[in-house]
C-alpha positions in Angstrom: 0.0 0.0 0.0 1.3 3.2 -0.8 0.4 6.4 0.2 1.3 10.0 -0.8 1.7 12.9 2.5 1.8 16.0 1.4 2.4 17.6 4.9 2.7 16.6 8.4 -1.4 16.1 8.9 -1.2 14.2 6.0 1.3 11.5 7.9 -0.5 11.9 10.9 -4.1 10.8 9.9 -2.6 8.2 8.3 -0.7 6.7 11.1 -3.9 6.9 12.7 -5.8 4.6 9.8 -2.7 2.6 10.0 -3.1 2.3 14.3 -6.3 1.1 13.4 -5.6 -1.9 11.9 -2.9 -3.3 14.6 -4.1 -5.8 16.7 -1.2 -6.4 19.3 2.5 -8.1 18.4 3.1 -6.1 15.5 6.8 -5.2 14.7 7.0 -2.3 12.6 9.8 -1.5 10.5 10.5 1.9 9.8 13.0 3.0 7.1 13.4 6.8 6.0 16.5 9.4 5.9 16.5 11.9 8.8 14.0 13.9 8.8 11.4 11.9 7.2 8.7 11.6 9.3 8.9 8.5 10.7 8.7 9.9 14.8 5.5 11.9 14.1 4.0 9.0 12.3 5.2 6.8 15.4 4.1 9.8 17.9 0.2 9.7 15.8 0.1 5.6 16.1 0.6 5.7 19.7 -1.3 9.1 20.8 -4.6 7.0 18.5 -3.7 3.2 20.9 -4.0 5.7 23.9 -7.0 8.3 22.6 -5.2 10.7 24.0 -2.7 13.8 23.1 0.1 12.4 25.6 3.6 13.7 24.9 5.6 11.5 22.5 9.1 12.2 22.7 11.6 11.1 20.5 13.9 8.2 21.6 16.9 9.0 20.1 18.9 10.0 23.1 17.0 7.4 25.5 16.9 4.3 21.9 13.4 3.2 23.6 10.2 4.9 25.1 7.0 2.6 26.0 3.1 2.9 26.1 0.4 1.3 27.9 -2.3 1.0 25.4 -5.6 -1.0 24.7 -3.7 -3.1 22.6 -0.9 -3.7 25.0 2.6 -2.4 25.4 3.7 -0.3 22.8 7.9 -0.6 22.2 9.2 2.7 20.1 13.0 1.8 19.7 14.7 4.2 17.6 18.2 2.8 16.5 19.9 5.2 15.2 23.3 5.4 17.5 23.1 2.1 17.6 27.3 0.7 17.3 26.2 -3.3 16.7 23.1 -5.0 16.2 23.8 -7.1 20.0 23.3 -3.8 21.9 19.6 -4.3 21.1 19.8 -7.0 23.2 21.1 -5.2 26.5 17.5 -2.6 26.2 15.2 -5.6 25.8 14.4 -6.2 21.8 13.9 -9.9 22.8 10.8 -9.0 25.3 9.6 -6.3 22.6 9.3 -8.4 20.3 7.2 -11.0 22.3 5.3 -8.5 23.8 3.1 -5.8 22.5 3.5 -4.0 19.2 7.3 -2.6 18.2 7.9 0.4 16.1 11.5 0.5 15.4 13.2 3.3 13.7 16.7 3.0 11.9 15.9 -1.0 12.0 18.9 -1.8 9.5 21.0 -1.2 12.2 19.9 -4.1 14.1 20.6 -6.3 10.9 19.4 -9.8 10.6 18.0 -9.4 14.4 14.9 -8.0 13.3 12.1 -10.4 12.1 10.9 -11.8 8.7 7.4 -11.0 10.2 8.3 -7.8 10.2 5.9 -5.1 8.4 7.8 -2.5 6.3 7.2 1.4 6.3 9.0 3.1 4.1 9.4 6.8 4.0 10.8 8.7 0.6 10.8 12.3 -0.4 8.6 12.7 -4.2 8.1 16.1 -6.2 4.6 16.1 -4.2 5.9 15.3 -1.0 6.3 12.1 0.9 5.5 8.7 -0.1 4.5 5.6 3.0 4.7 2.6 1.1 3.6 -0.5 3.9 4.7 -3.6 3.0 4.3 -6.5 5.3 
């Protein structure tokens, strides 16, 4: 499914189709340059599991932030100073991805730890905007 954002409201009510359709254990591959969109889509998912307008920081400086939701524990890893795929292992990937839905930004940095099962957002800059293209 692809899907063309043409601002930042754009990504955001569809992040909120998109949290729709979860239904708990979900790992959720997000791939995109800096930039991209891939936190306020992340922030939109969660803040629509929660129905509410909670804050949503970023987890670059912290690599994981989690969320009590109605469809259980929401993991949002974001990889990106990651050094080597095993440090995933010392802030709990194993549990997150047994438990609850993960959203994990920067994923190639985790390498072949991250799951065939895996569904795929990808995030890439057109002449109209941004294109999501999901592939699970």
């Amino acid at each position: 499914m692809k899907y063309l954002s043409a601002c930042e409201a754009d990504t955001i009510r569809f992040a909120r189709q998109f949290a729709r359709t979860l239904k708990g254990h979900e790992i959720v591959a997000l791939n995109g340059t800096l930039g991209m969109g891939k936190t306020v889509f992340v922030r939109a998912v969660i803040q629509a599991l929660t129905n509410t307008e909670i804050e949503i920081p970023s987890p670059t400086f912290t690599l994981l932030q989690t969320y009590d939701t109605s469809k259980g524990t929401v993991y949002h890893f974001d990889f990106y100073r990651l050094k080597n795929p095993e440090e995933a292992y010392e802030i709990g990937i194993e549990d997150a991805f047994s438990d609850g839905i993960c959203f994990i930004e920067w994923p190639e940095k985790i390498g072949t730890l991250l799951p065939h099962k895996a569904i795929h957002i990808t995030f890439t800059n057109t002449s109209e905007g941004r294109q999501i293209e999901v592939k699970d």
